[in-house]
N, C-alpha and C positions, 0 to 999 in steps of 0.2 A: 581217353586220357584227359581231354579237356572239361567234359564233366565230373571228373575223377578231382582234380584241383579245382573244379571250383566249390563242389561241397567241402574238399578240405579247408579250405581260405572263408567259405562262411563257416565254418565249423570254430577258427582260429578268433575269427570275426566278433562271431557272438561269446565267446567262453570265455577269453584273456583279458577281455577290460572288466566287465561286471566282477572277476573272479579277482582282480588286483580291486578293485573297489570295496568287495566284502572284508578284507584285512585290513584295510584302510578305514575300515567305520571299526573292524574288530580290535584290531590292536589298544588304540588310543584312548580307547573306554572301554575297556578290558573289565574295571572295577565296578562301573552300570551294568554290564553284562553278570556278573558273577552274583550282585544283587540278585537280578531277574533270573538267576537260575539258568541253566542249558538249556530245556524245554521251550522258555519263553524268549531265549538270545538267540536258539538257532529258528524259529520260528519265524521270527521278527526278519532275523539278517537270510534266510534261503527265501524269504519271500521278497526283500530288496535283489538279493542275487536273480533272485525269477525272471522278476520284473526286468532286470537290466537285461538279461538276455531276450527278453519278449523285446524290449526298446532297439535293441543292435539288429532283431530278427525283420523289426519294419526294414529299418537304413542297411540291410546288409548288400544290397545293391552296390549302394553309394559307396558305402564303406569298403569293400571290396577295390573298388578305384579300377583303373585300367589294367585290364589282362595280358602281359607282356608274352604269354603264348607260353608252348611247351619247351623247354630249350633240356635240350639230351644232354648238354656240357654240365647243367648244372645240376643231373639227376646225380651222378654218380657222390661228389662232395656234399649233396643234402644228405644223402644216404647214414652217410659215414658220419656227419655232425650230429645225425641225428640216432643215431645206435652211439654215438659219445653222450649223448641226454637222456639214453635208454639205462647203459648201463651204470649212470650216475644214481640214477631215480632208485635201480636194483640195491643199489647200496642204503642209499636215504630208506626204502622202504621196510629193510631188517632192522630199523631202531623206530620206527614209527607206525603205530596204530593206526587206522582208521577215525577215530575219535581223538587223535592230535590231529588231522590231516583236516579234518572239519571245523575244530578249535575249544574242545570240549574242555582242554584245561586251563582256557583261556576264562571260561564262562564256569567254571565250577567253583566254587568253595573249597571240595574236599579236594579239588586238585592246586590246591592254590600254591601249594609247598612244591612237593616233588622233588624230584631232584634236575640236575641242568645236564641236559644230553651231552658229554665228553667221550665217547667210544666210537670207531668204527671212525667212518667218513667223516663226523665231528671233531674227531682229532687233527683233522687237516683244516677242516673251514668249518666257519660258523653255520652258515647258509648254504649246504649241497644240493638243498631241495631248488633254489633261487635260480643257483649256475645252472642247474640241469635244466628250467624252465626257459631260462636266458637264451641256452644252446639247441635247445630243441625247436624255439620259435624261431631260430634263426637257421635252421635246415628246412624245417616247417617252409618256410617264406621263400627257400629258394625253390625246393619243387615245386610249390603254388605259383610262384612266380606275378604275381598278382601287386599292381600298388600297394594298395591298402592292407594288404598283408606285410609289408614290408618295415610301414609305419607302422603297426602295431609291433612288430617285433623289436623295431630299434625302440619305442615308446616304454616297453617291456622292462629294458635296465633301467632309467631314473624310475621307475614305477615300483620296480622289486625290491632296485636300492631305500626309496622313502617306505616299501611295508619291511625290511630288513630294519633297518631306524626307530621306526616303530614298534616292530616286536620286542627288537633290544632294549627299547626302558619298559616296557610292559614285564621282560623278564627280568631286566635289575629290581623293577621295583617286586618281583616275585623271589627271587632266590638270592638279591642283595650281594654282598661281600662273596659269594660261591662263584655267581655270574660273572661278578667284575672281575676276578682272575681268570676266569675262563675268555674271556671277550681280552684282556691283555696276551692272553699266549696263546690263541687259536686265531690267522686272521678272517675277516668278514667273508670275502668270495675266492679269492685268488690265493692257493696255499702258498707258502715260503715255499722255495729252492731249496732241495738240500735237509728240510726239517723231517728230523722223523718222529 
């Protein structure tokens, strides 16, 4: 079990900050990227993504922090938070492609229009992909039970909030007046009570 969590927690380790870092250079110059074509955007940003996981894979010792052990109390609640960010994702993944998932219409031309995702889980929140990431590192964290694992997950929300902010004018400025009603009557992570 103890080696069990600790490949998970370098696994968490190395993946969730380099991969909150690639949207974070993605989003914000969204319109450099669509210049240089998909080819040469996702080229450019999997080979920054590379590197950051080679950089976490030196520190992932450190970064890991103190191993607070196996604790059986908290198997059963990661379980269950974490089949709550399984079955989120199930949803997110019936309106999204592989080539959104990587940023292809972020860096495309011919994707530059489209239309603005409103169906399905999008009808509740803007970001389902976000919360499910949000909730999964935070079941993630308790069965690994690890420091460093822990801060990365609480790190996880202002990080997904700032690439949510980001994506959101990246998509205003792509789909304009469509967007802007859509971002008024769908909220960001947390659906309304009661809205159907």
């Amino acid at each position: 079990m103890d080696t069990a969590r600790n490949w998970m927690g370098i696994f968490l380790i190395i993946g969730l900050p380099p991969a909150m870092g690639y949207w974070c250079v993605a989003h914000p110059f969204a319109s450099f990227w669509r210049r240089l074509g998909p080819r040469w955007a996702l080229t450019i940003l999997f080979t920054g993504l590379g590197l950051g996981w080679w950089g976490m894979w030196l520190v992932r010792e450190w970064a890991l922090g103190a191993d607070l052990g196996t604790n059986l109390a908290l198997i059963g609640p990661a379980a269950l938070i974490y089949s709550v960010s399984i079955a989120l994702e199930i949803k997110v993944r019936k309106h999204l492609k592989l080539n959104t998932l990587v940023g292809i219409p972020e860096f495309s031309q011919a994707d530059k229009k489209g239309r603005v995702l409103s169906r399905g889980i999008y009808r509740r929140v803007r970001h389902p992909r976000y919360v499910a990431i949000i909730i999964g590192s935070l079941g993630w964290a308790l069965f690994v039970n690890y420091v460093g694992v822990y801060v990365v997950a609480i790190l996880t929300v202002p990080s997904l909030y700032l690439v949510a902010v980001l994506e959101e004018r990246e998509l205003l400025e792509r789909f304009g007046d469509e967007y802007a009603r859509y971002r008024e009557r769908v909220p960001r992570f947390v659906p309304r009570l009661g809205a159907r």
